[in-house]
C-alpha positions in Angstrom: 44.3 -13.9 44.8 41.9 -16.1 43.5 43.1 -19.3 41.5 40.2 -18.6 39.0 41.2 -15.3 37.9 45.2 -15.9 37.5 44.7 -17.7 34.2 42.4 -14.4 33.0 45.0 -12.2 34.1 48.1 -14.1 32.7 46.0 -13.5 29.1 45.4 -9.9 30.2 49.2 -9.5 30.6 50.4 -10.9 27.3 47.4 -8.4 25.7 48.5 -5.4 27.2 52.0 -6.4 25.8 50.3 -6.6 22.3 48.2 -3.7 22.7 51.0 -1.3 24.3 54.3 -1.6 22.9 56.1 0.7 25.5 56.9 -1.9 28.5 56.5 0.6 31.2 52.7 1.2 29.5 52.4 -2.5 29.7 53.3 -2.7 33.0 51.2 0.3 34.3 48.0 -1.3 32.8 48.6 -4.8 34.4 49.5 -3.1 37.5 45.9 -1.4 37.5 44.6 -4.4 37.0 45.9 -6.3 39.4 44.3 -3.5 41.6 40.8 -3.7 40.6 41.0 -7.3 41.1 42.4 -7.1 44.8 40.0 -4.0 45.6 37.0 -6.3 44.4 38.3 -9.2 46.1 39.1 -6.9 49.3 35.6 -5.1 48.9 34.1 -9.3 48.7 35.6 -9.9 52.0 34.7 -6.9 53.9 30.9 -7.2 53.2 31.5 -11.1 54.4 32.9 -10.0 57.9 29.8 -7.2 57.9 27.4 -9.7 57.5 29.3 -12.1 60.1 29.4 -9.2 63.0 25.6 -8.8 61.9 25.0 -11.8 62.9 27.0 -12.4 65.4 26.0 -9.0 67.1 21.9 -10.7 66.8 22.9 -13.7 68.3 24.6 -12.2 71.4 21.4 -9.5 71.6 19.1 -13.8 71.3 21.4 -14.9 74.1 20.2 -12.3 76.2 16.5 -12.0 76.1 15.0 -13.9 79.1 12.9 -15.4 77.0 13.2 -19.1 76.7 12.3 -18.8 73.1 14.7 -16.4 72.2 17.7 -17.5 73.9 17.1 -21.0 74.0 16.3 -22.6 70.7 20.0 -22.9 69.4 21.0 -25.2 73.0 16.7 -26.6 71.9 18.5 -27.6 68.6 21.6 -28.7 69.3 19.9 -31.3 72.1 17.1 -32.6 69.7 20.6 -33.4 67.4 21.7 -35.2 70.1 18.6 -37.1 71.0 18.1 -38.3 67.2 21.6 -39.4 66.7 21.6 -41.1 70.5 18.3 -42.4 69.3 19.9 -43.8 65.9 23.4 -45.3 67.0 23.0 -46.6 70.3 19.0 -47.1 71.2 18.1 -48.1 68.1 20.4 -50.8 67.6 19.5 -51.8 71.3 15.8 -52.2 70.3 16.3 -54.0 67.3 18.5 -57.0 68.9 15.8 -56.9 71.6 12.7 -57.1 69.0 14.5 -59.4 66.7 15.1 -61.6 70.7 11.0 -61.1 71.4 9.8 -61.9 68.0 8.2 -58.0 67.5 8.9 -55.5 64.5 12.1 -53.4 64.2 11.8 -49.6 66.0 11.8 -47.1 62.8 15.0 -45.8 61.7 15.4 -41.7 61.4 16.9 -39.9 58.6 19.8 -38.8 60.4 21.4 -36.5 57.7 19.2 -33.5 58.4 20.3 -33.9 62.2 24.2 -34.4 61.1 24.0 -31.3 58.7 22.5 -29.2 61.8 24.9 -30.4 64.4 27.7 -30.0 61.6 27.0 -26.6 61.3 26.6 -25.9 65.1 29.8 -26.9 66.1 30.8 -26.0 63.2 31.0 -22.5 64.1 32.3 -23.7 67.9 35.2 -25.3 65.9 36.1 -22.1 64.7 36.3 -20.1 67.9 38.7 -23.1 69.2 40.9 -22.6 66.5 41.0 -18.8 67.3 42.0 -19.8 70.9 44.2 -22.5 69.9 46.4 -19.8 67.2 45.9 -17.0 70.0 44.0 -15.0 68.3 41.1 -15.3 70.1 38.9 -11.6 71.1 39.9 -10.6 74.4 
């Protein structure tokens, strides 16, 4: 149930008390609205999974195609993530001791948030199917 809502319908409760005197009225009003509230939330988390098997059902149809621009920009993503962020912690700091050594100006830094967000999400979503397989609940 959702932490926001338990607060609304505590007040809800001691209202229907007020408002129907007869304690199996009161109850069979707080009952339906306990309802409504777990049909909406259920109805909340059913279009969520739709929209996830959407996607999911796209990706697998982008993983297909032959087409290298298709089926290959998420691995095209996920390696540019890695290039910035190999670039940024370990060439990078490389450069600099050597140009600070020679007497040239630093290499420029990247903004590496964008790339961490990106790479975040990415495995993001690879985190999740390894916790399905961990729990053994994994699609067979």
């Amino acid at each position: 149930m959702n932490p926001l809502l338990m607060p609304l319908l505590s007040l809800a409760g001691k209202a229907f008390d007020r408002f129907f005197p007869d304690p199996a009225q009161a109850a069979e009003a707080k009952l339906k609205l306990i309802e409504m509230e777990q049909k909406g939330e259920l109805a909340f988390l059913d279009a969520e999974v739709k929209i996830a098997l959407g996607q999911a059902a796209i990706n697998l149809e982008e993983a297909k195609s032959p087409s290298l621009f298709k089926s290959g920009w998420r691995p095209a993503a996920g390696w540019c993530c890695v290039a910035g962020l190999v670039y940024q912690f370990v060439l990078a700091p490389v450069l600099s001791w050597l140009c600070l050594m020679v007497g040239i100006s630093q290499p420029p830094a990247i903004d590496t948030g964008t790339l961490v967000s990106m790479l975040i999400g990415m495995l993001g979503l690879g985190g999740i199917r390894s916790n399905e397989k961990v729990h053994n609940v994994a699609s067979k």
